[in-house]
N, C-alpha and C positions, 0 to 999 in steps of 0.2 A: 664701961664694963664689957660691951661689946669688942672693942677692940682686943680685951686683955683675952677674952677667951679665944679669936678668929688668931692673934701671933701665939697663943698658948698652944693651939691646934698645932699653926703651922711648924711650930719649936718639934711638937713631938712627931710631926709627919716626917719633918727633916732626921731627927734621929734614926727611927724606922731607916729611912731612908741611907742613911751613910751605915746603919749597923747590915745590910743586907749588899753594899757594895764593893766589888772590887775597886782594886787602885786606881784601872781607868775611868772606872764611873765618879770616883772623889773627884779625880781632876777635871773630869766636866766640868762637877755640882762647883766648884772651887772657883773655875772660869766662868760659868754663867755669875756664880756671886757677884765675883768682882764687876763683869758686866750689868748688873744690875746695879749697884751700887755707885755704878760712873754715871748711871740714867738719872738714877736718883740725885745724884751730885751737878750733875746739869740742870737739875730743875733746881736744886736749890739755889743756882749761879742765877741762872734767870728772873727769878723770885728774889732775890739778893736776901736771902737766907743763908747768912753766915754762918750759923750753928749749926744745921743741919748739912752746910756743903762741908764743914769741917770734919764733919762726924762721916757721913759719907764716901768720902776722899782718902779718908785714914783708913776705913774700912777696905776701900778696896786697893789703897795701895799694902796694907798688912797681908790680905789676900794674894796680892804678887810675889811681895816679897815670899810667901812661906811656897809658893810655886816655886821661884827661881830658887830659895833654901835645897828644895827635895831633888834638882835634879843630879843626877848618877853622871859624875865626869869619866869613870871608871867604863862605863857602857855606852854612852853618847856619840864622847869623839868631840869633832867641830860642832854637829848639832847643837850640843850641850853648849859649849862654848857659846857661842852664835843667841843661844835661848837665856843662858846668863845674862849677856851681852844686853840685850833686848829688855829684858823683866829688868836688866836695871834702868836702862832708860826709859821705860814706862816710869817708873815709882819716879823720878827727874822730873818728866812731864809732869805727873799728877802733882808734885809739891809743886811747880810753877803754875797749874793751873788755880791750884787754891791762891798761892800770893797774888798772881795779879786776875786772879776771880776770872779765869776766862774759858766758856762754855767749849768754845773751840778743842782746845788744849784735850780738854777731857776726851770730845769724840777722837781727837788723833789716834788716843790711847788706847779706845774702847774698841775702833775699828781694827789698829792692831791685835788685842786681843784677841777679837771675831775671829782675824784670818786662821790664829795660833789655834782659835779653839774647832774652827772648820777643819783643819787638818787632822787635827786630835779625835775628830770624829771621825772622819773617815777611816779611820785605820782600822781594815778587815775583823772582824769579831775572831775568824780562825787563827789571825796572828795577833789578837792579846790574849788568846785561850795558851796557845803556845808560850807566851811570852810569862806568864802568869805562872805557868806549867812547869818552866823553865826557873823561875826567881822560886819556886817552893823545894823542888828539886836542889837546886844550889844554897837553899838556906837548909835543908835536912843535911846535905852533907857537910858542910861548913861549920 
């Protein structure tokens, strides 16, 4: 009972949460998911908890993939290219790490992600206000 109400919480904190976010904040919340979900899929490898590393694994490669889905080829460039590239060879990794169950595998993926989601951080608050400013602008006119 306990449990149902502390994920019930957390269900509706998350909502709150992405209904009050912009795009770069989704894509944070999106990349910590997945990183979370690689943590949890490591313990379940270690545990040799089948069910839960399968359930985990899927999760955070559907996470990747719906990353690499949204990115803009039009606006990127090679970046884009480059980050396609990448988010598909993670979700490669993550199905090899579930077939042959290896903890390894995951943190490869997980540490890539980190680096993807440190950059993604750091990106000046003043140039995604612009950036933001700029995709509302070109959608009013469009």
């Amino acid at each position: 009972m306990y449990n149902a109400k502390v994920k019930n919480y957390q269900r509706e904190a998350l909502k709150t949460r992405v209904a009050g976010a912009d795009c770069y904040e989704i894509i944070q919340m999106l990349m910590a998911g997945a990183i979370e979900k690689m943590v949890l899929a490591k313990v379940a490898i270690d545990k040799r908890n089948l069910e839960a590393k399968s359930e985990h694994i899927s999760r955070a490669s559907a996470i990747i993939e719906a990353l690499r889905e949204c990115l803009d080829f039009d606006v990127g460039g090679e970046v884009t290219e480059n980050l396609y590239a990448l988010y598909s060879y993670m979700m490669d990794r993550l199905l090899d790490a579930s077939v042959q169950n290896d903890s390894a595998i995951v943190d490869e993926v997980s540490n890539l992600l980190k680096e993807i989601k440190s950059a993604w951080d750091a990106i000046p608050v003043d140039v995604r206000i612009k950036t933001l400013n700029n995709a509302s602008q070109d959608a009013s006119h469009g």
